[in-house]
PDB file of N, CA, C and O in Angstrom:
ATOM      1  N   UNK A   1      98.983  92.713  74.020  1.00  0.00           N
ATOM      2  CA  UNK A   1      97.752  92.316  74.756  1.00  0.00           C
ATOM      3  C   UNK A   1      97.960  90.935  75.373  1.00  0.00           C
ATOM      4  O   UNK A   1      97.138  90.443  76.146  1.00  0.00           O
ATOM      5  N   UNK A   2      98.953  90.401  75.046  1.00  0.00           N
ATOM      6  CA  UNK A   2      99.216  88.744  75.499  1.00  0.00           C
ATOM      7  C   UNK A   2     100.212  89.065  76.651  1.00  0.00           C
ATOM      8  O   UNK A   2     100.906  88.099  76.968  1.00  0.00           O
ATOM      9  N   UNK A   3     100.344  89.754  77.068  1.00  0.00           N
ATOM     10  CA  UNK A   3     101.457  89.971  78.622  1.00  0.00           C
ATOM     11  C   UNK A   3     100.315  90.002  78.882  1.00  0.00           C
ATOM     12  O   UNK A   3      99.815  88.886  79.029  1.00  0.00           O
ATOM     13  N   UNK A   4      99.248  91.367  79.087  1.00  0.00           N
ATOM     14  CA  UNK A   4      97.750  91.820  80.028  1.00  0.00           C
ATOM     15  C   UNK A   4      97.315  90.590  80.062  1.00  0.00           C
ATOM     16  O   UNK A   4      97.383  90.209  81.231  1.00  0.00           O
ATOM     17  N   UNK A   5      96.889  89.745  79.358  1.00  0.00           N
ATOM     18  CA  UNK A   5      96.238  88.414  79.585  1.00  0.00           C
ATOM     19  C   UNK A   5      96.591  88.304  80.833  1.00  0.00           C
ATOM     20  O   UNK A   5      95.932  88.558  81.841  1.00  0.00           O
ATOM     21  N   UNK A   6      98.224  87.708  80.676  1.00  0.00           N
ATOM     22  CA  UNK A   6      98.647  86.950  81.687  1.00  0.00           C
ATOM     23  C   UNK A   6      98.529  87.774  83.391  1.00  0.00           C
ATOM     24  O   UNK A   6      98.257  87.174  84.431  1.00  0.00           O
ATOM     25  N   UNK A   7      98.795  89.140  83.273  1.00  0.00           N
ATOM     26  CA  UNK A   7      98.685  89.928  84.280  1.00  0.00           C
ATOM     27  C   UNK A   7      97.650  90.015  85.010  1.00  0.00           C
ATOM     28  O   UNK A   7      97.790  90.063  86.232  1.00  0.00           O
ATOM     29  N   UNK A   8      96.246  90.061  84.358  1.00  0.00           N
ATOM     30  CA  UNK A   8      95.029  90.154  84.364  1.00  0.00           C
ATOM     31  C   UNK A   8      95.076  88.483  85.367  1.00  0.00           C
ATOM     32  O   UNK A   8      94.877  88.185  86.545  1.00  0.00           O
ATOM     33  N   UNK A   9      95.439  87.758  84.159  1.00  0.00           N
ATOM     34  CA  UNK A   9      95.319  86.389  85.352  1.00  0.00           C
ATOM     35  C   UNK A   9      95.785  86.412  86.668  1.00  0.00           C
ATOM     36  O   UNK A   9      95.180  86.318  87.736  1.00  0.00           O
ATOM     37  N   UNK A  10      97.044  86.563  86.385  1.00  0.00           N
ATOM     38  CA  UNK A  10      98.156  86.445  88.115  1.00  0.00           C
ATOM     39  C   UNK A  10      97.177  87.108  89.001  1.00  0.00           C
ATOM     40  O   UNK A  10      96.730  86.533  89.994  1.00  0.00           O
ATOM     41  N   UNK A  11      96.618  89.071  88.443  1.00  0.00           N
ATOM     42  CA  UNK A  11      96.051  89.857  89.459  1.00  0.00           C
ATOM     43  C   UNK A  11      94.475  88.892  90.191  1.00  0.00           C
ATOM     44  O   UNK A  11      94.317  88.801  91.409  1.00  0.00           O
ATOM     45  N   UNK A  12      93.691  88.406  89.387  1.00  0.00           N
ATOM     46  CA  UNK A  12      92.598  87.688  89.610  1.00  0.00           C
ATOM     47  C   UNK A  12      92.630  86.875  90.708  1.00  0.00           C
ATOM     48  O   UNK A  12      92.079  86.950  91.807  1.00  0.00           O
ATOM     49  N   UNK A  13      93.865  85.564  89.883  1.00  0.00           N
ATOM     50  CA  UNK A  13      94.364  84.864  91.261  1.00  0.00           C
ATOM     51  C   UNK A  13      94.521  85.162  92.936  1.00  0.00           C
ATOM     52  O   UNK A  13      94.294  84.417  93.889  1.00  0.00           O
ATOM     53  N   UNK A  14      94.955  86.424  92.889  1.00  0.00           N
ATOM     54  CA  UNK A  14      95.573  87.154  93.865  1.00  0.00           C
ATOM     55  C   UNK A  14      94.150  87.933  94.909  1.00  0.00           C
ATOM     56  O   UNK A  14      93.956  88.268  96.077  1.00  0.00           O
ATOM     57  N   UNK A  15      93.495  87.922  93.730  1.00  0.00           N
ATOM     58  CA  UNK A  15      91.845  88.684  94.609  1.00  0.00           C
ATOM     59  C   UNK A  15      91.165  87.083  94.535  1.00  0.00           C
ATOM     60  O   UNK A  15      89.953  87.069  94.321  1.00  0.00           O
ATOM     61  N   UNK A  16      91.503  86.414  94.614  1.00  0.00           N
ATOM     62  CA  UNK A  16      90.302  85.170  94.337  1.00  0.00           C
ATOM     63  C   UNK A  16      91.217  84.356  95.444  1.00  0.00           C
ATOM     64  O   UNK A  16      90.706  83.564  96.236  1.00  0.00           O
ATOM     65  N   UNK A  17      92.428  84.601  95.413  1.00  0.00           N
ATOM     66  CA  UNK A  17      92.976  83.939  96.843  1.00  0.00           C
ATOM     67  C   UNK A  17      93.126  84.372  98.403  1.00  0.00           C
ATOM     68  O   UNK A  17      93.532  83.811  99.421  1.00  0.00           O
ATOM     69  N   UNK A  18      92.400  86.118  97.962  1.00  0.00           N
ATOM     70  CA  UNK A  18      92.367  86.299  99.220  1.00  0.00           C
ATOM     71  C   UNK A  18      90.995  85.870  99.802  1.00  0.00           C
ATOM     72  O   UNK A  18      90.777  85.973 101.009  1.00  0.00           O
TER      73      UNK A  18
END
């Protein structure tokens, strides 16, 4: 569940930077 964290983050980033 501590990779998904991080994945979950990167993906977020990625919709919050577009």
């Amino acid at each position: 569940a501590e990779v998904a964290d991080d994945v979950v983050k990167e993906y977020a980033s990625l919709i919050l930077s577009r």
